[in-house]
N, C-alpha and C positions, 0 to 999 in steps of 0.2 A: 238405278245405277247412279253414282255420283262421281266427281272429279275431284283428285287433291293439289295442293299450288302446284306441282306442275305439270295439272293439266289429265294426269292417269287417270284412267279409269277402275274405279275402284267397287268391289261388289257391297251393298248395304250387310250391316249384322244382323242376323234374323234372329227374332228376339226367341224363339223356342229353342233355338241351339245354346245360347246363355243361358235358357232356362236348364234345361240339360246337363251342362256344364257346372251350372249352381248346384244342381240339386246331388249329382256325382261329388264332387267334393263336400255338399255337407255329409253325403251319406259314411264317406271318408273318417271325416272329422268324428262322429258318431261313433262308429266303430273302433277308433282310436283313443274316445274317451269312455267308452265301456270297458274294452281290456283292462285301461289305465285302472280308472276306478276298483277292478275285478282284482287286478296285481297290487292297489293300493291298501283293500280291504287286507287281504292274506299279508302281506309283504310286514304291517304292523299289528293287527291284531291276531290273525293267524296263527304270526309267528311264540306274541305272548302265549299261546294257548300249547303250543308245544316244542314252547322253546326247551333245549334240555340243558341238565345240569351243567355241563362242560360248555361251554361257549365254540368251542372248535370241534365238538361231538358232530354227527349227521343229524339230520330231522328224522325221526323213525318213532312209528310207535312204540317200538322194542327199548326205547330209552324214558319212556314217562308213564310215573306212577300210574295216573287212574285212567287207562285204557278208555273204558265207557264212557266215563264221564268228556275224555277227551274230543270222544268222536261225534258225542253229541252237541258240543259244541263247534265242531268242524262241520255236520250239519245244517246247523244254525246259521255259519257263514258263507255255505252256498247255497242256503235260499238268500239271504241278501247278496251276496255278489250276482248271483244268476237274475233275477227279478231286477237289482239296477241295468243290470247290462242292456237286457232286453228290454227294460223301459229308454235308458238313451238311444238305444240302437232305432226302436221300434219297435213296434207292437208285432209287425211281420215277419220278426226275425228269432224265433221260436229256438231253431240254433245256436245262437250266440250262448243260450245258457250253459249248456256243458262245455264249452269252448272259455268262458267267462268263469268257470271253475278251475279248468285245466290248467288257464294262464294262473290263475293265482296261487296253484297247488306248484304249479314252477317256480314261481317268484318266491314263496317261502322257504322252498327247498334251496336256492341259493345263501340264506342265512346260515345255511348250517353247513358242515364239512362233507367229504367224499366218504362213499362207502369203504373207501381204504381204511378209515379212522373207527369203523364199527366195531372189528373186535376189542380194543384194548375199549373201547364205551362200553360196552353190552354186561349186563350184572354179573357176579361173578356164580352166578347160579343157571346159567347159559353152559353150555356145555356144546365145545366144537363150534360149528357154522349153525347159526339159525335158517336151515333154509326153507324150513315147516312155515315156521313163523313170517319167513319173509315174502312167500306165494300170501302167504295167507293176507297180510297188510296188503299187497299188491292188489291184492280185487277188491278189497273194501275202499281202497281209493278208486278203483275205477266204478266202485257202485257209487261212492259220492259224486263222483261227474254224471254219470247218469240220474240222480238226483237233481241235477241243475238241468238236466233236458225236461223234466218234469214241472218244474219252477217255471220252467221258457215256456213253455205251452201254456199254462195257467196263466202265468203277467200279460200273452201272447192275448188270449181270450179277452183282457179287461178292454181290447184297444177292437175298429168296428175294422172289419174286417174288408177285405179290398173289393170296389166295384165289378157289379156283375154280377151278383147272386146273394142271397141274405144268409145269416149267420149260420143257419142249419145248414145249407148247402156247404159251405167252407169250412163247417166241424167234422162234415158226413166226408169232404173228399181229403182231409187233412188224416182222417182215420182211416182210409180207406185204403193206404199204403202198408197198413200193419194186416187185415185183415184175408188178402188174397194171399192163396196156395201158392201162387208163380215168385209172388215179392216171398218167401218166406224159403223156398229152392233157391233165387235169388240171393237171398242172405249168408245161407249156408253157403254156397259156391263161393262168395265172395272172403267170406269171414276164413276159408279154408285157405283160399290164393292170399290174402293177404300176410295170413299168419308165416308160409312158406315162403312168398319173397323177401318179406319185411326180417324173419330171423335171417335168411343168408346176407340181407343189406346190412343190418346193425350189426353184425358178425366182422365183415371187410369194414364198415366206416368206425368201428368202435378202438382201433388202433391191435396193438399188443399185446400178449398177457402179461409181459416184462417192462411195460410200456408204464411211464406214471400215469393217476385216473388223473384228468383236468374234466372239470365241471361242465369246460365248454365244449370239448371234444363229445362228451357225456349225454348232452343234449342234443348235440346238432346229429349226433350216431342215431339218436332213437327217433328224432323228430324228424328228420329227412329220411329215416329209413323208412317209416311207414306211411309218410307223406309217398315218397313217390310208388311204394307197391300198391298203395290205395289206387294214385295217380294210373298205373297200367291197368287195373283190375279194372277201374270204374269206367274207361275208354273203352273196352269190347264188351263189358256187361254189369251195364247202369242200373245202381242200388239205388232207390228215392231214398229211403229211411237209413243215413249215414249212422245214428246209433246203434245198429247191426255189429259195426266192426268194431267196436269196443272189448267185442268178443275175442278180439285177434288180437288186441293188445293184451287181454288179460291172458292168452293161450301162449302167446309168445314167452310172454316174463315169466309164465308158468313156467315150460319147458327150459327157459335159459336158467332160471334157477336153481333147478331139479337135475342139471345136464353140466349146468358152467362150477357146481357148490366147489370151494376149495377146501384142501383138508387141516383143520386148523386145531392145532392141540390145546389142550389149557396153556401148556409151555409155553408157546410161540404167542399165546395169548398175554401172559405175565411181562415178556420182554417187550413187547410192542412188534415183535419180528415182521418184515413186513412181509405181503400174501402176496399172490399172484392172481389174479381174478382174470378168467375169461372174457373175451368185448362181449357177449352179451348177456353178462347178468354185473357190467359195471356201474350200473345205474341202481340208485334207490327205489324202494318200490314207490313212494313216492313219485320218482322222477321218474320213470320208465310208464307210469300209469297217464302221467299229464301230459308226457311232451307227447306218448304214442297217440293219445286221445288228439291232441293236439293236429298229428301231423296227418291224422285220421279223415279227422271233422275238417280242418279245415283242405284237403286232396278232395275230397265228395261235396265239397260247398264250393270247390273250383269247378267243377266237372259240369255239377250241376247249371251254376250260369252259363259254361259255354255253350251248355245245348239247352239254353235259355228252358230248362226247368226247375223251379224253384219247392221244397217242401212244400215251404207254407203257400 
């Protein structure tokens, strides 16, 4: 114990608690510059690869020539964004990959306009609402997030693996979340609850159906809705393998746009009429794919630390 000039008594700084303290704020810093990186990748060249003709058009696949060709290149930029993220983050943070996807499949989607502006965009060989076509883009983006949970586990492996057991042991219990009956009933139950609360949340947070779309109402409706129904789900019955619910994002945006389609004629398509859209199929599929992955992964990587268990 020491004294300061006047005399108090003052307790020494113990240097593990600074170490503690360092190491929390760079793990901070890390994860802050993997996003960045992740929303910087999409945000510029992302955006070149499906930017559309209109400059005020939405991001959609439903507006750019070579589908395939598109999407293969969308996969090409979430193994680099997945694979940085999870090399700045750490090698321990297998996560971050789809996470590291989702963020930058959001960050692109704001270049471009609201689903309001899709019919008067849509070719004029579209006929009424796309709403075939637009479940259908919805899970192919949610299959490219799952693609960067892939990436994350791979870039995951190049890094040695945490003390306490050698490399086998840490692949064998890192698998071993997928391969039990209980985690797999687990899944199911979860993927069901979340689907159920998460549509009546983005239903009440999504505003209006007379209401104008804003972008940001847009996102915070789908990313907060299924952030907190993950949040109640995963408090009474803990999922290890948070890529499970990805299932519930892609069942949700199913149903909202097979339940919410509006009835759009060519007419009202020729004048620009505007539509009236349901709150939960206001969102692109795009945007409903990333911010729910979003709000997914990161509710199950909270839960997770509280009850200090980690995937990896």
């Amino acid at each position: 114990m020491t004294t300061d000039s006047s005399g108090a008594a003052t307790q020494p700084v113990v240097p593990s608690e600074l170490g503690e303290s360092s190491g929390r704020l760079t793990a901070r810093l890390r994860t802050i510059a993997a996003l960045a990186i992740a929303a910087a990748v999409y945000w510029y060249v992302g955006y070149w690869v499906v930017e559309p003709k209109d400059p005020f058009a939405p991001i959609s696949l439903l507006l750019v020539d070579n589908r395939l060709i598109v999407m293969a290149e969308m996969i090409a930029l979430a193994i680099v964004a997945a694979g940085l993220a999870v090399a700045i983050h750490g090698g321990s943070a297998a996560s971050f990959g789809p996470i590291a996807v989702a963020v930058g499949l959001a960050a692109v989607s704001l270049r471009g306009g609201s689903i309001a502006a899709l019919p008067t965009a849509l070719p004029t060989s579209v006929a009424g609402w796309p709403t075939r076509d637009l479940i259908v883009e919805m899970w192919l983006w949610c299959g490219l997030i799952a693609v960067g949970a892939v990436v994350g586990h791979w870039v995951a492996s190049w890094f040695t693996p945490p003390a306490g057991g050698p490399r086998a042991d840490w692949r064998k219990a890192d698998g071993a979340m997928v391969d039990s009956a209980a985690e797999l009933t687990r899944a199911a139950a979860n993927v069901a609850i979340v689907a159920v609360v998460a549509f009546v949340l983005v239903r009440i947070l999504g505003g209006d159906n007379r209401e104008s779309i804003l972008k940001g109402q847009v996102y915070f409706a789908v990313g907060i809705g299924f952030y907190l129904a993950t949040l109640l789900c995963q408090w009474f019955l803990r999922l290890r393998q948070g890529l499970w619910l990805l299932l519930a994002v892609a069942i949700v945006g199913t149903v909202g746009y097979a339940v919410g389609a509006p009835n759009v004629d060519p007419a009202s398509r020729r004048i620009g009429a505007r539509i009236e859209l349901a709150p939960i199929c206001r969102a692109l599929p795009m945007e409903f794919a990333a911010m729910g992955a979003i709000g997914v992964l990161a509710a199950h990587d909270s839960v997770q630390r509280a009850f200090g268990a980690r995937e990896e």
